[in-house]
C-alpha positions in Angstrom: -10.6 -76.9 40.0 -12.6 -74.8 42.6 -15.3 -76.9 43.9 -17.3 -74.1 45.6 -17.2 -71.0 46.7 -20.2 -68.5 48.0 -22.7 -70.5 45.4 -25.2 -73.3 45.8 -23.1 -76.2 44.5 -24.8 -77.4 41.7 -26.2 -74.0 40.4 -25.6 -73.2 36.9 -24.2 -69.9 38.0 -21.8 -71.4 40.6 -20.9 -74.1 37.6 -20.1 -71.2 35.4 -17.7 -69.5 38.1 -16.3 -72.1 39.2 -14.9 -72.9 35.5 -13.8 -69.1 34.9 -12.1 -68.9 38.3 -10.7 -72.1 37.4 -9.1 -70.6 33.9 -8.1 -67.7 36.4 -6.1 -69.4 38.7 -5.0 -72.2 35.7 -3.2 -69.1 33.7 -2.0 -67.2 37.0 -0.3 -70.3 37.7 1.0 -70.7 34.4 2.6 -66.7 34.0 3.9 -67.5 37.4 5.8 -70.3 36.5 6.8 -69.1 33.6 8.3 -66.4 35.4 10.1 -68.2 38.0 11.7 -70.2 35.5 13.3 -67.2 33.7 14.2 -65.8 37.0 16.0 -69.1 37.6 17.9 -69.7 34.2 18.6 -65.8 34.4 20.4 -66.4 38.1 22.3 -69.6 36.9 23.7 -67.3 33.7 24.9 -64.5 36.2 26.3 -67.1 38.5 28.7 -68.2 35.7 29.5 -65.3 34.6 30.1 -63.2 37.7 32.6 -66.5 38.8 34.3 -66.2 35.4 35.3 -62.9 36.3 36.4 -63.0 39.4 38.2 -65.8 38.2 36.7 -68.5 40.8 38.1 -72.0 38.7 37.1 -76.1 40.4 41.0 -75.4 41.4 39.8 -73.5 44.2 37.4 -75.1 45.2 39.5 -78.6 45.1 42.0 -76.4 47.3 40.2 -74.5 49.6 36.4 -75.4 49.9 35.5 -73.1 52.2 36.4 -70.5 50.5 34.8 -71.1 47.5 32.0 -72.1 49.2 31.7 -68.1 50.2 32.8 -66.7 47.7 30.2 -68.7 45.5 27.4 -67.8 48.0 28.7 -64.1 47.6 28.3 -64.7 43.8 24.6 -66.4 44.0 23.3 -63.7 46.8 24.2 -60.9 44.5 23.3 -62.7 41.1 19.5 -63.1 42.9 19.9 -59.5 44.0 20.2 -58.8 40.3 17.5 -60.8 39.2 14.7 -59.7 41.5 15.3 -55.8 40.5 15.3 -56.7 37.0 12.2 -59.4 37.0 10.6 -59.3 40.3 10.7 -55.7 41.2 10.0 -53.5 38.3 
């Protein structure tokens, strides 16, 4: 809740904007998450999918970790790529 902000504190003015900057902020936060959350489960999806075609299996990475380990942060750095043009930036 926003205490105060450019009002006398207990005005009923400030008391009003307070509670709609409050509702503001409350549903900002709310779209935002929201957001962020399908922008997470979208990137996990691609992830799988892009190492199912290239064909990346836990064999690999039991054989040779390191790399898997790049070739998975390859994966993940263009699976967010993907995701912030198609959520983020449009």
């Amino acid at each position: 809740m926003i205490i105060s902000l450019g009002y006398r504190i207990k005005s009923i003015i400030a008391t009003q904007f307070r509670r709609w900057a409050t509702e503001r902020l409350k549903e900002y936060m709310i779209r935002s998450l929201v957001k962020r959350l399908n922008q997470i489960n979208r990137e996990e999806f691609l992830i799988k999918q892009m190492a199912e075609e290239q064909g990346i299996k836990e064999q690999l990475k039991a054989e040779n970790q390191m790399l898997w380990v790049g070739i998975m942060n390859n994966i993940r750095s263009s699976a967010e790529e993907i995701v912030l043009n198609e959520l983020v930036y449009r």
